[in-house]
N, C-alpha and C positions, 0 to 999 in steps of 0.2 A: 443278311445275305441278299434278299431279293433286292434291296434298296443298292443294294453295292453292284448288282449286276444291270441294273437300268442305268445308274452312273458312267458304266464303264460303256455300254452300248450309246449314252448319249455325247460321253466323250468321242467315243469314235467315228458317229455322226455327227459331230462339229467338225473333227479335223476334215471331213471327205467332203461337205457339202456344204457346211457353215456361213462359209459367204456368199451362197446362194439363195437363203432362206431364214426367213424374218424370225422363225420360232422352233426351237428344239427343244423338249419338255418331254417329263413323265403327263401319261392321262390316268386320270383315277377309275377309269370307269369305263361301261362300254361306251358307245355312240349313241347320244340322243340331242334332242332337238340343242340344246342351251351346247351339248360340244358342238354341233354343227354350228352354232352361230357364231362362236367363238373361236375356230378355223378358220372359219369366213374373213372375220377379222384381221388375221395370220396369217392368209399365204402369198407364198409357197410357205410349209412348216411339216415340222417330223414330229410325230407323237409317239412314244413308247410305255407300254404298257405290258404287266405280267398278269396275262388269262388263266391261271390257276395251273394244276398238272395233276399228275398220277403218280399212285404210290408203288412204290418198286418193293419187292419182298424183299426181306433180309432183317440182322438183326438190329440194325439202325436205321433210324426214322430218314427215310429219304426218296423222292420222288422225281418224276420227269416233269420240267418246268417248261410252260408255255411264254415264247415272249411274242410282239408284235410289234412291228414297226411300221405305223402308217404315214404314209405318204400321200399331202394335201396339196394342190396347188387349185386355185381358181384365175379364171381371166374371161375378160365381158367380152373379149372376140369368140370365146364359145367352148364346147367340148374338145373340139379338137387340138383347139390350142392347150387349153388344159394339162389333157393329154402330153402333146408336142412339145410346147413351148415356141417363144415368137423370138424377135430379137430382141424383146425387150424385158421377158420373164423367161425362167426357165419351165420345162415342163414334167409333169410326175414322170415318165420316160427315162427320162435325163435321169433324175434323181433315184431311181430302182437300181439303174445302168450302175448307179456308186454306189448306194450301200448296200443293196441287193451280196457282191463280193467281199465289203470292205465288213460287215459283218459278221457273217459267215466263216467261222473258225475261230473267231475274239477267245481268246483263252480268258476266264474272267479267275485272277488269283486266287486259291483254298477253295474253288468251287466247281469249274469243269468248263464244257469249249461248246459254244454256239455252234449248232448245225442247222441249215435250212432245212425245213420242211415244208412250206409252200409258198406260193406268193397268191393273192387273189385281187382279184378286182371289186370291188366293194360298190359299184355303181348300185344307187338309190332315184328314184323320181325325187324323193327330199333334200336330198344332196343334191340334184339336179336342179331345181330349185334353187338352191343357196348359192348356183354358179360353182362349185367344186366338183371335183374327182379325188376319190380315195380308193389307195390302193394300199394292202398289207401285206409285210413279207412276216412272214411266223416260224420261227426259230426253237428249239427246244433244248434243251441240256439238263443230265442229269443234277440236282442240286440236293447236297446233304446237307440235313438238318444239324444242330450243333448239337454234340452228347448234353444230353442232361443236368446231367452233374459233373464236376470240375474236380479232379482228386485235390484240386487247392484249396476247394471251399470245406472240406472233411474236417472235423475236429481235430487235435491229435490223438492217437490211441496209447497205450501203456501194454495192452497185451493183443500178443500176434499169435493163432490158432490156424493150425490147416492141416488136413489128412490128403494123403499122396500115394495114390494108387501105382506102382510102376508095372509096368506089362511086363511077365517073367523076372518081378523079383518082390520083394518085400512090400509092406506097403508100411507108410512110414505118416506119423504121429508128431508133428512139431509143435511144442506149446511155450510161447517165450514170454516173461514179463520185462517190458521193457523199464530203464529207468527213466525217471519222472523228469520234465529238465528243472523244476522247482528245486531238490538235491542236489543235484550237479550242476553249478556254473559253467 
């Protein structure tokens, strides 16, 4: 599931921006010095990442999913271009402008619908340093866990047992011994 919902978020990020930018990729991880140099190397680029979530009560395992989608661009004319963009690269601005919307609502199949919850600016002196600007939109969506067990993976059984309470009537006792399919072809 998590793996299928950063696919679909990168797919959508190539259609909206792809030919604007050198690198669209899951990150493993949060941000430290060895991702900033390797951005560095990349931009403009989109990194997405799933920062964990929260567990939702109920009787299935399932929780509110954190994603992120950062947006890197660097250029030696300085912060503002970064920012901006010139005529000759684009700029993180620009690229919010698209997937900031084209995100937001992704229906991802068997699992549930990207909603915005923030966008931030991630400016560092380190990043600063490297000649980049990073900036994060952070998206959340409920994600259910997959049940357990598989009633396909069950053995087969021979005998079926169950008591049945009805409200205002009888309560009822069904005890069946199934046949074997070994006997009957």
């Amino acid at each position: 599931m998590f793996a299928q919902i950063e696919d679909e978020i990168i797919a959508r990020c190539k259609r909206v921006v792809g030919q604007h930018v050198r690198t669209i990729e899951d990150l493993p991880g949060n941000w430290d010095e060895q991702t900033l140099k390797a951005a560095r190397r990349n931009v403009p680029g989109i990194y997405i990442a799933w920062s964990g979530g929260r567990g939702l009560p109920g009787s299935r395992a399932s929780m509110t999913s954190r994603y992120a989608v950062y947006v890197v661009t660097g250029q030696a004319s300085g912060e503002r271009e970064r920012r901006r963009g010139n005529n000759r690269q684009v700029g993180a601005y620009e690229l919010l402008e698209r997937i900031v919307p084209a995100v937001h609502g992704l229906a991802v199949k068997d699992v549930g619908t990207l909603q915005l919850e923030q966008v931030d600016n991630l400016y560092s002196d380190r990043a600063d340093q490297q000649g980049i600007v990073i900036y994060g939109a952070v998206y959340t969506l409920k994600t259910p866990f997959p049940a357990p067990l598989d009633a396909n993976d069950l053995a087969d059984f021979e005998t079926y047992h169950a008591n049945s309470r009805v409200p205002d009537g009888p309560d009822i006792e069904t005890h069946l011994t199934l046949p074997s399919g070994e006997e009957h072809p």
